[in-house]
C-alpha positions in Angstrom: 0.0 0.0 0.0 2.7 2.5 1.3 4.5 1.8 -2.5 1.1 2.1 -4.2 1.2 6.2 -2.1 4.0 6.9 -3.0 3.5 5.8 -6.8 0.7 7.8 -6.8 2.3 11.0 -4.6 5.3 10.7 -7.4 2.2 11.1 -10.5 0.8 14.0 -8.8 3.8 15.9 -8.1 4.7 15.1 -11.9 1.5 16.0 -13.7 1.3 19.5 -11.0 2.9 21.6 -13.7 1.0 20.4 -16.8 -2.3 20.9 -14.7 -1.2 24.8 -14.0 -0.5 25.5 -17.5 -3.9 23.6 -18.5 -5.5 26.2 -16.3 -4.0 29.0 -17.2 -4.6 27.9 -20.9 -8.3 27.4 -19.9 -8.1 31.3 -18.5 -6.7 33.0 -21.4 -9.5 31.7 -23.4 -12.1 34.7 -25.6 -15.6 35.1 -25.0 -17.7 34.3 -28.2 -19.8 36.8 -28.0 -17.5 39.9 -26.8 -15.0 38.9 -30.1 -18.5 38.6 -31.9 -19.4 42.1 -31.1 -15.8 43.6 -32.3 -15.4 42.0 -35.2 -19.0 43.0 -36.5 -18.0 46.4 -34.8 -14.9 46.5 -37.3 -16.9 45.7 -40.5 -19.3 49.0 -39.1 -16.2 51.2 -39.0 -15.2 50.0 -42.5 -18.5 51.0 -43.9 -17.9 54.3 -42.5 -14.7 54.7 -44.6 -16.6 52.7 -47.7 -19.0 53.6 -48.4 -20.0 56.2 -45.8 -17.1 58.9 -46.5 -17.0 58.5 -49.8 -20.3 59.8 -50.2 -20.5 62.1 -47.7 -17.5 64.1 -49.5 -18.3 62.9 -52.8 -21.6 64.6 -52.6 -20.5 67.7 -51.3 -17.5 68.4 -54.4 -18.6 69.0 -58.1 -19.7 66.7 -60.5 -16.3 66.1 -62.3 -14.8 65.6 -59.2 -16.7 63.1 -57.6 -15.5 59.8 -58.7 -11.7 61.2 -57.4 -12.6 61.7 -53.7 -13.7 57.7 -54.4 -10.6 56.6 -55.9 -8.7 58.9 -53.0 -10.6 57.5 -50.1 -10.1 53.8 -51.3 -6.4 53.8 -52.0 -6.0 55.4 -48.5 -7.7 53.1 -46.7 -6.2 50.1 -48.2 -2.8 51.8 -48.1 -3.1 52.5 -44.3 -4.6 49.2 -43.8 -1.7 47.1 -45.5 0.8 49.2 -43.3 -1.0 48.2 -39.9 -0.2 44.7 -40.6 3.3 45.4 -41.6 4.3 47.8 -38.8 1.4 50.2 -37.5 0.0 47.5 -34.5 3.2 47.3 -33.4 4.1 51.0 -32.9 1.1 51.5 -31.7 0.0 48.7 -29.4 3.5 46.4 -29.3 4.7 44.9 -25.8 8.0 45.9 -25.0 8.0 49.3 -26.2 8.0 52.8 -24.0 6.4 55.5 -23.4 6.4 56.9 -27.0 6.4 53.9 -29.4 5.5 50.4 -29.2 7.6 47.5 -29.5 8.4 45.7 -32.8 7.7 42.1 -31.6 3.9 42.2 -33.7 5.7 43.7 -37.1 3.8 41.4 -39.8 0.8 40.9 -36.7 3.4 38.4 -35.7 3.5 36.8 -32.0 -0.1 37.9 -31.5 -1.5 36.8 -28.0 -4.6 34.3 -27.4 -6.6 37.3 -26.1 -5.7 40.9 -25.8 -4.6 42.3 -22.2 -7.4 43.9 -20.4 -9.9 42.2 -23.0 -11.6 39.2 -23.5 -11.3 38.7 -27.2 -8.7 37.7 -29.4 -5.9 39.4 -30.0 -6.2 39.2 -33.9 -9.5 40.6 -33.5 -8.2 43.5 -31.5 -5.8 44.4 -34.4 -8.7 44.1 -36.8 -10.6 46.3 -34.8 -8.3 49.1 -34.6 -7.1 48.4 -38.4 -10.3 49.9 -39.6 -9.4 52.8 -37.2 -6.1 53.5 -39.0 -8.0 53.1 -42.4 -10.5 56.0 -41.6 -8.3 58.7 -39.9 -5.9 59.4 -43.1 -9.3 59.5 -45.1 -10.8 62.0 -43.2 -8.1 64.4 -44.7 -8.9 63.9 -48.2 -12.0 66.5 -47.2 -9.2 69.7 -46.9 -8.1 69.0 -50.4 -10.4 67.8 -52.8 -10.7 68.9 -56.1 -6.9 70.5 -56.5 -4.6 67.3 -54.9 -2.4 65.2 -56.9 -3.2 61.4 -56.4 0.1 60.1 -55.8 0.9 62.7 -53.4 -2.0 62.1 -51.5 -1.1 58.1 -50.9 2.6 58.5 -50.4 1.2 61.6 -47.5 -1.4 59.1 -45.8 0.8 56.4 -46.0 3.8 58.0 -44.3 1.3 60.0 -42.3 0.0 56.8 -40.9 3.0 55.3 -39.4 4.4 58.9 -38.4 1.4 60.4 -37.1 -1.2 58.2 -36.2 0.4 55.1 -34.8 2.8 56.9 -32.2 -0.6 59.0 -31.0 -2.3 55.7 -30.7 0.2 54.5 -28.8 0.4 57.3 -26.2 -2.9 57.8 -25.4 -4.4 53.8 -26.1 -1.4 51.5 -26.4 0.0 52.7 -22.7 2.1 55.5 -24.0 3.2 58.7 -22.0 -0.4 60.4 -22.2 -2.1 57.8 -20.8 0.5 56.7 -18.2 2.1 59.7 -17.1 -0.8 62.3 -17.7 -4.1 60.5 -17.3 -5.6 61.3 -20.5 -8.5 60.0 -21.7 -9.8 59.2 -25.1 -12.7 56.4 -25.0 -12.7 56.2 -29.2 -10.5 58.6 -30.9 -11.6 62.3 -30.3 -8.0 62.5 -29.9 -6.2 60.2 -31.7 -9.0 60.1 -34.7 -10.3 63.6 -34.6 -7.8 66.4 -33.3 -4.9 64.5 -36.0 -7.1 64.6 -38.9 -8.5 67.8 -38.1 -5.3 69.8 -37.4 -3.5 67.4 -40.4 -5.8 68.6 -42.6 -5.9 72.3 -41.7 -1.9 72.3 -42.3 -2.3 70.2 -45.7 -4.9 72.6 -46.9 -2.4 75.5 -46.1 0.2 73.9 -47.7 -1.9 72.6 -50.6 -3.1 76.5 -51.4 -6.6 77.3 -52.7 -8.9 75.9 -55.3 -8.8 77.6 -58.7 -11.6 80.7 -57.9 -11.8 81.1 -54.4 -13.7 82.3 -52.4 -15.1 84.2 -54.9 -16.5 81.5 -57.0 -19.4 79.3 -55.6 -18.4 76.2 -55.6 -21.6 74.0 -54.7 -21.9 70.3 -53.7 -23.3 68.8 -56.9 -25.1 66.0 -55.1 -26.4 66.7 -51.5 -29.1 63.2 -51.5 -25.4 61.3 -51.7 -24.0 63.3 -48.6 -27.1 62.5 -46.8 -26.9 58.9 -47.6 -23.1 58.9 -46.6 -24.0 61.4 -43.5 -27.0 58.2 -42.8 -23.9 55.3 -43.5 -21.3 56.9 -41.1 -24.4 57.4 -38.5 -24.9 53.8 -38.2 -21.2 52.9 -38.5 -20.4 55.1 -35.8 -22.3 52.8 -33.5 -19.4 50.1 -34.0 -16.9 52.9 -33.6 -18.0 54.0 -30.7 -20.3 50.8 -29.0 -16.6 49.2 -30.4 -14.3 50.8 -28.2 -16.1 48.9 -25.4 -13.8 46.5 -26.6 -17.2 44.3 -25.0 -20.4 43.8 -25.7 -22.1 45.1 -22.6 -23.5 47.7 -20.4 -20.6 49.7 -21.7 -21.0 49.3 -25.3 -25.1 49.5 -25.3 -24.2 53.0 -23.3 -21.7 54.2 -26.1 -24.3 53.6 -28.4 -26.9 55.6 -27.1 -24.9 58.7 -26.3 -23.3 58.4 -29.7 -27.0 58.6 -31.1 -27.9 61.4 -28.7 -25.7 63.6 -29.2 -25.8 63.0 -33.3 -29.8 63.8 -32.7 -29.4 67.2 -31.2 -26.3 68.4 -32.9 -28.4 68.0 -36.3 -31.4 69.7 -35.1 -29.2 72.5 -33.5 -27.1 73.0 -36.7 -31.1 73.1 -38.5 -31.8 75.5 -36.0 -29.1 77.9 -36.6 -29.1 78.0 -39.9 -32.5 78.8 -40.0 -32.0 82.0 -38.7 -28.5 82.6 -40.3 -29.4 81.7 -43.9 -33.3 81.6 -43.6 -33.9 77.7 -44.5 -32.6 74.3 -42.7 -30.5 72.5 -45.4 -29.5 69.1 -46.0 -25.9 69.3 -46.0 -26.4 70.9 -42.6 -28.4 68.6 -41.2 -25.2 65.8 -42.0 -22.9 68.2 -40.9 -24.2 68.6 -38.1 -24.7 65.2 -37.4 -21.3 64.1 -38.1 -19.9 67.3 -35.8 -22.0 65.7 -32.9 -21.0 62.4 -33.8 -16.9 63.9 -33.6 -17.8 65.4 -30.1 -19.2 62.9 -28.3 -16.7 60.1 -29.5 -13.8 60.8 -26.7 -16.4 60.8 -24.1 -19.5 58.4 -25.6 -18.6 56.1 -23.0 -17.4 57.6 -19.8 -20.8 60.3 -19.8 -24.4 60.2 -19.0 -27.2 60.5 -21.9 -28.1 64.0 -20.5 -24.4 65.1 -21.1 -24.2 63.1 -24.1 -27.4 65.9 -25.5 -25.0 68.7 -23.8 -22.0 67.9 -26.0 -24.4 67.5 -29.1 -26.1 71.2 -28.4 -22.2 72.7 -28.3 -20.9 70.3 -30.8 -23.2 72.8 -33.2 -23.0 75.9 -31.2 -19.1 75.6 -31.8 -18.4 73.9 -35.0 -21.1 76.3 -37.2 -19.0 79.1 -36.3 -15.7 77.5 -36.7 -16.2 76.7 -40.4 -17.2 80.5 -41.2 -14.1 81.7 -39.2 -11.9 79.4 -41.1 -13.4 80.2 -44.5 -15.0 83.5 -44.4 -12.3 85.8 -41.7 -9.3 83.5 -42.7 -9.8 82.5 -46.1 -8.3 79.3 -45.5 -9.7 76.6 -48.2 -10.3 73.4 -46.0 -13.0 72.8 -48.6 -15.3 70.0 -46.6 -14.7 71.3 -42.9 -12.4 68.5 -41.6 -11.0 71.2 -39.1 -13.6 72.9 -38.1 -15.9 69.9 -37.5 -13.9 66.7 -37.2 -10.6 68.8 -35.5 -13.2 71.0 -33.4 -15.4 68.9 -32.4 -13.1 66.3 -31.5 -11.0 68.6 -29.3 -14.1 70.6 -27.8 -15.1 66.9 -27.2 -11.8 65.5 -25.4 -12.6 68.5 -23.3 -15.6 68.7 -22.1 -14.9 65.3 -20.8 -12.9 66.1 -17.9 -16.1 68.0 -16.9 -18.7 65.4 -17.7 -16.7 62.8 -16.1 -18.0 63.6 -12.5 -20.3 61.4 -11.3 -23.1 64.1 -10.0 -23.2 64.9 -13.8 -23.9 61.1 -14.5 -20.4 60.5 -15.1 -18.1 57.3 -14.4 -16.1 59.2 -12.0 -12.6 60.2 -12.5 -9.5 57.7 -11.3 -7.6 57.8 -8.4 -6.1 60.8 -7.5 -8.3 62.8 -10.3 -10.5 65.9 -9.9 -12.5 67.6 -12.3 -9.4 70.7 -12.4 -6.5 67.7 -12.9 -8.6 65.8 -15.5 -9.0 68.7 -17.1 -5.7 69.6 -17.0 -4.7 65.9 -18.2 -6.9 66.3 -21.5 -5.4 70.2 -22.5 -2.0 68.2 -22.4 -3.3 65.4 -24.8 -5.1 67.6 -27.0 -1.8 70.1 -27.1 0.7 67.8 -27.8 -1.3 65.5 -30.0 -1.8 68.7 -32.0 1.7 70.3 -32.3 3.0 66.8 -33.2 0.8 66.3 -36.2 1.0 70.0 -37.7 4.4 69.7 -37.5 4.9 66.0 -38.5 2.1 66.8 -40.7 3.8 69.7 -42.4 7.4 68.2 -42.8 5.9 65.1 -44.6 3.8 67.0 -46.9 7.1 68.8 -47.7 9.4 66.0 -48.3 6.9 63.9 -49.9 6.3 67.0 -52.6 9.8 66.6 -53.5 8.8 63.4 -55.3 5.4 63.8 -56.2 3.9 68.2 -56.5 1.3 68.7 -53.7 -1.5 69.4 -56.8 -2.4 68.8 -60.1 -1.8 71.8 -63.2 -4.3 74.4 -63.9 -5.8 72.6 -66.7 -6.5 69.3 -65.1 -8.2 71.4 -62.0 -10.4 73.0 -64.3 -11.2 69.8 -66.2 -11.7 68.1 -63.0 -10.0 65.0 -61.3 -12.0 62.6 -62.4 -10.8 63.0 -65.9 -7.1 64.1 -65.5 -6.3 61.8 -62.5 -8.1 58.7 -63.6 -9.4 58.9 -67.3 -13.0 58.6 -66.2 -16.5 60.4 -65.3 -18.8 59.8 -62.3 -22.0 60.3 -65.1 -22.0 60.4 -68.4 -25.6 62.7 -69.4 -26.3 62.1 -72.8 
């Protein structure tokens, strides 16, 4: 008997370790339905990009135009896209990195982990996720040049723009970086690290870039407005996975996200109907979309961390604050950001970031602020985010725009602007009318 114990003491002590790493297998198992929910959540976000911007811009440019803000959106995202998997997850979400970039142990999404720290989904479907992310951002820009930018220039720009710009911003303030460590910032789904790179990007592209062919004095009207509504309609619904997304689950969170995000989208558009009613005597399409899509901006850094009551707030000043912002950028500064990406997606995003630190407090419905945080330190801890995040991409912004124009001029000749893109960039038309 004692020989039979001690056989059997000898198995157990054997078979101990296998049995702990069986366990901790078993724990770093996903849950079906919170990888379910992101990866439907990342097909949403990529209808925003196609087809939702496309025809939210496309709409708003002229008719000989139209098909190149298509062609422009499309390479952009499937440039950016392509670079994620060689290098962008890595510099921005990579173990072993520091404050400032990631590692470079997930370069080709190599050495990608069972399930994503802090999640319960894979990681594979965490770099999906935040691909379509990195697909949409460069394409916002496309809005400050349309109608005037040279094609190759604009992909070689995204492209560099996404591994110099966006990645290491992704990093700081989602991937554990400096912002989010050292600061406390706080960006629930990209008002800073979607919204204030595009939007201050943009505004130094379209400075650099120089004005269409005829402005300001020339009207220049969107030739299609029902296609910006439909587009305005596609990035509605898609923002529900951008935002509901960032949950990175699909619960109480998520649902929450979701509402805000539709909320705030609700009252920005009647607001922006509102004042332009009394500005310009009738409510028009392209502002109800606009306004829409400046609510939707605002509310994404905070969608999940605020109340539905604030979530109406930061609608209401989404419009009160992005309406004038376009005429100041257009009408005292003359500067051609032709579709707004400043003044709405840049504005809104950083008035957004914001009026977080505000919202956050829990007798405002709030989630309550971390340890150590007030309303004056959060606060503090967002103006830090949003000012760095927005001197590193004019800058970065500016010197790549630059260097890339040494190989490839910033815009097309004055001929093929006035014949119109869609002809002298890519040897087609949008509609033929015979």
């Amino acid at each position: 008997m004692r020989k039979f114990a001690a056989l059997g003491a000898a198995a157990v002590a054997l078979l101990t370790p296998f049995a702990a790493l069986a366990q901790e297998a078993a724990d770093d198992v996903s849950d079906t339905g919170d990888t379910a929910w992101i990866m439907i959540s990342a097909a949403l976000v990529l209808l925003m990009t196609m087809p939702g911007l496309t025809l939210f811009y496309g709409g708003l440019v002229r008719a000989k135009n139209f098909l190149s803000v298509l062609v422009q959106v499309g390479a952009i995202a499937a440039v950016a896209s392509l670079l994620w998997v060689v290098a962008g997850y890595s510099i921005a979400f990579g173990p072993a990195g520091n404050g400032w970039l990631g590692g470079f142990d997930n370069v080709m999404l190599g050495n990608l982990g069972n399930v994503r720290v802090d999640t319960l989904v894979p990681e594979s479907a965490f770099a999906l996720f935040q691909m379509t992310f990195a697909a949409i951002t460069p394409a916002l820009m496309v809005g400050a040049w349309v109608d005037r930018a040279r094609f190759g220039w604009t992909v070689a720009f995204c492209a560099l723009w996404s591994l110099l710009v966006y990645a290491p911003v992704a990093h700081w303030v989602w991937g554990g970086g400096w912002l989010a460590s050292a600061m406390g910032t706080l960006d629930f789904a990209g008002g800073i690290v979607v919204h204030t790179t595009a939007g201050v990007s943009a505004l130094i592209a379209a400075l650099l870039i120089g004005k269409r062919q005829g402005y300001p004095k020339t009207l220049m009207l969107p030739h299609a407005p029902s296609l910006t509504m439909a587009g305005a309609a596609l990035l509605w619904v898609g923002w529900f996975g951008f935002n509901g997304g960032s949950a990175l689950a699909a619960n109480d969170d998520a649902a929450s996200a979701i509402i805000n995000t539709h909320v705030a989208a609700c009252m920005a558009a009647m607001v922006w109907l509102g004042i332009e009613r009394f500005t310009v005597g009738k409510p028009t399409s392209v502002g109800f979309a606009t306004g829409a899509v400046a609510g939707l901006a605002t509310v994404t850094p905070a969608a999940g961390f605020i109340s539905p009551g604030a979530a109406i707030v930061f609608g209401a000043l989404s419009a009160a604050v992005c309406y004038p912002m376009i005429q100041l950028i257009k009408q005292r500064l003359k500067i051609d950001d032709s579709l707004d990406v400043f003044a709405v997606h840049g504005v809104g995003g950083i008035t957004g970031s914001l009026l977080l630190a505000v919202f956050l407090s829990p007798t405002l419905g709030g989630t309550g602020y971390g340890e150590g945080k007030t309303m004056l330190s959060q606060f503090a801890a967002q103006a830090v985010g949003v000012g760095a995040v927005a001197i590193w991409s004019a800058v970065a912004s500016a010197v790549i725009a630059v260097l890339v124009s040494l190989l490839f001029p910033m815009r097309v000749s004055e001929d093929d602007e006035r014949e119109g893109l869609d002809l002298s960039s890519h040897g087609e038309r949008a509609w033929e009318f015979d």
